[in-house]
C-alpha positions as CSV (number, residue, x, y, z in Angstrom):
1,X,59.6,-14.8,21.7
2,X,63.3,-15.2,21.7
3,X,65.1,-16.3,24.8
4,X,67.6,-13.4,25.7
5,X,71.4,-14.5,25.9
6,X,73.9,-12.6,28.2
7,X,75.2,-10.1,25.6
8,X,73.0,-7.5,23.8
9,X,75.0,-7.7,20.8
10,X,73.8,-11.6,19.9
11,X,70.3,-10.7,21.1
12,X,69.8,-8.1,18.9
13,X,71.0,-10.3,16.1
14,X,67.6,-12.5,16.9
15,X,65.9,-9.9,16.4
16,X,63.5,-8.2,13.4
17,X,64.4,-5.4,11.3
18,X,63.8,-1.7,12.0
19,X,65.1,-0.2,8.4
20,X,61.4,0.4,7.8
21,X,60.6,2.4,11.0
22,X,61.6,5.9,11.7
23,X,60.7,6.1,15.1
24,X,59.3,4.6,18.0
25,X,56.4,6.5,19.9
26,X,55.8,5.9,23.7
27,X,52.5,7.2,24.8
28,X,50.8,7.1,28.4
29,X,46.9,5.6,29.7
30,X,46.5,9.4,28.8
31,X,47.2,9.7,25.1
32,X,49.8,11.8,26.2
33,X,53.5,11.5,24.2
34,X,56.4,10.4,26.8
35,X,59.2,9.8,24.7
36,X,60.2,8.7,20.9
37,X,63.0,7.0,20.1
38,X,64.4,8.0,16.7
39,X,66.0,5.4,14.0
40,X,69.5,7.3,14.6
41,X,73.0,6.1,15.5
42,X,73.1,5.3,18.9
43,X,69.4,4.7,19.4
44,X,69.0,1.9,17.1
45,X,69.6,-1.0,19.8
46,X,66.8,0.4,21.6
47,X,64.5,0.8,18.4
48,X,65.3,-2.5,18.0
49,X,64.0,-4.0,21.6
50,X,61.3,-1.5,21.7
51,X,60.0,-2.8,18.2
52,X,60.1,-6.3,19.5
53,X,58.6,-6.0,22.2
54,X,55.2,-4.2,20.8
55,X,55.3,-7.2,18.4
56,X,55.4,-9.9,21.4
57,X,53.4,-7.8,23.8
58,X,51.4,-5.1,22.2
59,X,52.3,-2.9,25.3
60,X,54.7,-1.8,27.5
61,X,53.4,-3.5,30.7
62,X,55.2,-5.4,33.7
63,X,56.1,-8.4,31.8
64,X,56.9,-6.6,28.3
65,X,59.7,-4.3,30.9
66,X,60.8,-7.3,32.8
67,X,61.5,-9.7,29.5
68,X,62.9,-6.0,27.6
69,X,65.7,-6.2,30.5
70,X,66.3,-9.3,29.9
71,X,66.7,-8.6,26.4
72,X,69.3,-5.2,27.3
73,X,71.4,-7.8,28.8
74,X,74.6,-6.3,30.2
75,X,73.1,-3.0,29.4
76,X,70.6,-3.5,32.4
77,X,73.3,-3.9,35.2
78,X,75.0,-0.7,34.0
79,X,71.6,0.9,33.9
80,X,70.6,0.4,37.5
81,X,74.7,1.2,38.6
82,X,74.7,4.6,36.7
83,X,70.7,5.9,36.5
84,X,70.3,8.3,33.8
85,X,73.4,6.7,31.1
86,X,70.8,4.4,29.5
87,X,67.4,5.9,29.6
88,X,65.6,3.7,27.7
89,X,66.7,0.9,30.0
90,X,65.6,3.2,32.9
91,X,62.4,3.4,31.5
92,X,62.0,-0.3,31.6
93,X,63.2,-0.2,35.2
94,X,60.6,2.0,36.4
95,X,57.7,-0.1,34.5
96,X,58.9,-3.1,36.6
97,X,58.9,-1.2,39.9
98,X,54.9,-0.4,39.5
99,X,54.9,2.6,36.6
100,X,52.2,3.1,34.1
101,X,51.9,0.9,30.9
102,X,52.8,2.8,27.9
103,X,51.6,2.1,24.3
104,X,54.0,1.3,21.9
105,X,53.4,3.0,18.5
106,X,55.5,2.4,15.4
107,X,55.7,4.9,13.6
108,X,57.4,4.2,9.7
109,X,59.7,6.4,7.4
């Protein structure tokens, strides 16, 4: 596992590759889709993160969300001043707070 710096921008520089992946698939204890992130401008940071952490965690639990905000960095603080503006940050936040696990599936192009 890496150990997050204070800007996004150099953590995501520590971290893997996503050229290989088209999306990201978040799925509840249910089996039930959530969300997908696409491999799209603007959603790449996230791809990113969310790729990394199924490799270090295998799931999106408590500490997967809590070392994923880490990772966001500066991206965190805005999340939890403006709710909503970075939703994948958001989702993190409400892991954290007592939310459902999700399974991370990676899902390539």
């Amino acid at each position: 596992m890496i150990k997050p710096t204070v800007s996004f921008k150099e953590n995501l520089q520590l971290l893997p590759s996503i050229e290989y992946l088209a999306r990201i698939d978040l799925v509840d204890q249910a089996g039930t889709l959530v969300a997908s992130i696409e491999n799209a401008p603007g959603k790449q940071g996230s791809l990113v993160v969310y790729q990394y952490l199924q490799h270090s965690f295998g799931t999106l639990d408590t500490n997967a969300a809590a070392h994923g905000l880490d990772v966001f960095a500066e991206h965190t603080a805005d999340a939890k001043n403006r709710p909503g503006a970075h939703p994948n940050v958001d989702r993190l936040l409400e892991i954290v707070d007592g939310g459902s696990p999700l399974e991370i599936q990676l899902v390539e192009a």
